[in-house]
N, C-alpha and C positions, 0 to 999 in steps of 0.2 A: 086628197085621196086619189084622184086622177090621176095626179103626174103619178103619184107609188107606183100603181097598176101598171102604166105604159112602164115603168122601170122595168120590172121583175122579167120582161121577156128578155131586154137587153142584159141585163145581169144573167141570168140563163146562158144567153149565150157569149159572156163573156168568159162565163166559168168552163161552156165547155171549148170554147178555143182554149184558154190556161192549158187546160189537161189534155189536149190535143198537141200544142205545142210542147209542154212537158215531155208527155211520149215520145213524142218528134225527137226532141233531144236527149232524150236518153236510151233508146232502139242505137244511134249513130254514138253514142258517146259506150257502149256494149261494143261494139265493134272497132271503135278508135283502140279501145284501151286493153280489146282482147289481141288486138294485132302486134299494138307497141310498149303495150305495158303503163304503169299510171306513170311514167317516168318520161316515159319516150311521147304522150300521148299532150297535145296542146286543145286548148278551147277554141282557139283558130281555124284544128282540122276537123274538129265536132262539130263547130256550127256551118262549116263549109260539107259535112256532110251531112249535115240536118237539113240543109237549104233556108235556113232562118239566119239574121245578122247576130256576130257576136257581143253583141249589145242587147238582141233578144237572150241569148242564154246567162250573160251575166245576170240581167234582171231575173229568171227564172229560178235560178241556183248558185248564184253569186260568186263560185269558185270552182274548180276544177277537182277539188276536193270533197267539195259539196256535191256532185255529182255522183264521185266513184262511191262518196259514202254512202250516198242514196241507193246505190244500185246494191251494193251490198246487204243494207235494210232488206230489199227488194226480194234477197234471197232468202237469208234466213228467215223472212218470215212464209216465204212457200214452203219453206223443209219446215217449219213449224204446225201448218196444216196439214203435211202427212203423218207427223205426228202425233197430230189429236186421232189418226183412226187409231191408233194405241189403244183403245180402253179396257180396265179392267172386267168389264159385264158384257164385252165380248168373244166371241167364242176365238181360241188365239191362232187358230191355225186359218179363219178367215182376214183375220185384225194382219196378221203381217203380210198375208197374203195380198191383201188391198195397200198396204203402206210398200210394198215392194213395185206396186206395180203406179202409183203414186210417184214413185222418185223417180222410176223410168219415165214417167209419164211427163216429169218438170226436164226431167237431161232430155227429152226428145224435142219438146215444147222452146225449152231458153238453153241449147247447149252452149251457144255464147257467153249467156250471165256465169252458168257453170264453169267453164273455163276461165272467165275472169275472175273467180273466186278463187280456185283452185292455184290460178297464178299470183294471188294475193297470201295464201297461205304457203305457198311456196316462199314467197319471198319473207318470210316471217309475220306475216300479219302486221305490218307496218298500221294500218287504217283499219284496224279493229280495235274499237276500243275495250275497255277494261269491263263496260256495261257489256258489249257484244259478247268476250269471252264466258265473262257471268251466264250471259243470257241461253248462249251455247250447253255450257253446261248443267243449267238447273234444268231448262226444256228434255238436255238429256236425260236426268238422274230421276224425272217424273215421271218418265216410260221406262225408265230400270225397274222401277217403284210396282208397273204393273206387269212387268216381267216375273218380277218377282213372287209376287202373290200370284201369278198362274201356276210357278214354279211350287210353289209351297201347297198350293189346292191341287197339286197332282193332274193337272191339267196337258202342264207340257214336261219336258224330258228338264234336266238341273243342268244351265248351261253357264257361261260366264255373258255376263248381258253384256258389261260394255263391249267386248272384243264381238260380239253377235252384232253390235251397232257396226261396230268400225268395218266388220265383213257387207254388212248391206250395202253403206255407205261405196265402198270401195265398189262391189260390183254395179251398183245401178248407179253411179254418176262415171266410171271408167269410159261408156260410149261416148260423153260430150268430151269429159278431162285430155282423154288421149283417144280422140275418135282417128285420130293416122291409125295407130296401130288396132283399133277394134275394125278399119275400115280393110286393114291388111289380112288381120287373120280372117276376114269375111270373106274376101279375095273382092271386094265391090267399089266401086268407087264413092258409093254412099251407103248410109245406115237407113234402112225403109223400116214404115210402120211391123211389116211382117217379123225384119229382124228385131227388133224392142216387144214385139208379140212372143217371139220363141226365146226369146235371154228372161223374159219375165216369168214362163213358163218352165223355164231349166233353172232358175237364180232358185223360185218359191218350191222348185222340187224340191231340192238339193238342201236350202234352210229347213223348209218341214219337214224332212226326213232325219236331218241333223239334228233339229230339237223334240223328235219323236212325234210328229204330228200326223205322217205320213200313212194314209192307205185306214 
């Protein structure tokens, strides 16, 4: 029963160096592969900018695959959690209004992961699987679902949901996808909190006004 006890602190902090290392390499493996692409991108220069040996990252995640697909996981499941502000028994002009400022809030937070998404659906979704695309889709059609019933309860204006998604989408991850040109027409050489404060502010005017929510 002794020895247990003295374990469980080294086990503690085994697990959290794992998930410190983990981090480690996938922060540097975000940025290998948002520069060069998964094509261009090796485990070499990931673990040379992780500062851990490439012998630590194969044990961690076994493949350079295994990496990007984890980072991908990564993402879909935060746009998953804006997501859930979606609900039906909320009132909808607060629900999108919080889910807008949500995606701003992740393209401000990880515009790198967004960018490397973004370049992965560019290139046809290579490393999405058949479960991802699934996955994509039902998450979206269960927020159509409470779109809908606002729509039906006279709640909000009769819009077309999906193209409503693809409009959100488009403007609140557009700052990380192509922040050259959102950095252009700001005339700034960066995106500051205040600009993701005032896009959040004009994107949720400009929606609630669109689907009648407005004033």
């Amino acid at each position: 029963m002794a020895r247990r006890s003295r374990d469980r602190p080294a086990d503690g902090a085994n697990t959290r160096i794992s998930a410190r290392n983990r981090k480690t390499i996938l922060d540097a493996a975000i940025r290998v592969f948002t520069e060069k692409g998964y094509d261009g991108a090796s485990i070499a220069e990931i673990a040379a900018l992780s500062g851990l040996p490439k012998a630590n990252v194969y044990y961690y995640f076994g493949s350079k695959q295994a990496i990007y697909r984890t980072l991908i996981a990564d993402v879909l499941s935060e746009w998953d959690k804006a997501l859930t502000l979606l609900r039906e028994e909320r009132d909808p002009a607060e629900a999108l209004a919080d889910y807008i400022r949500a995606k701003l809030d992740f393209t401000r937070r990880h515009a790198a992961e967004s960018r490397m998404f973004a370049n992965e659906a560019v290139h046809g979704g290579r490393f999405m699987s058949r479960g991802d695309r699934a996955h994509i889709r039902a998450a979206t059609l269960s927020r159509v679902k409470v779109l809908e019933a606002w729509m039906e309860a006279g709640k909000m204006d009769r819009v077309e949901p999906i193209h409503l998604f693809i409009m959100l989408w488009a403007s609140t991850q557009y700052y990380a996808d192509f922040d050259i040109l959102a950095r252009s027409g700001l005339g700034s050489g960066r995106i500051t909190a205040a600009d993701y404060d005032r896009a959040a502010e004009t994107i949720t005017r400009i929606i609630l006004k669109g689907c009648g929510l407005a004033g």
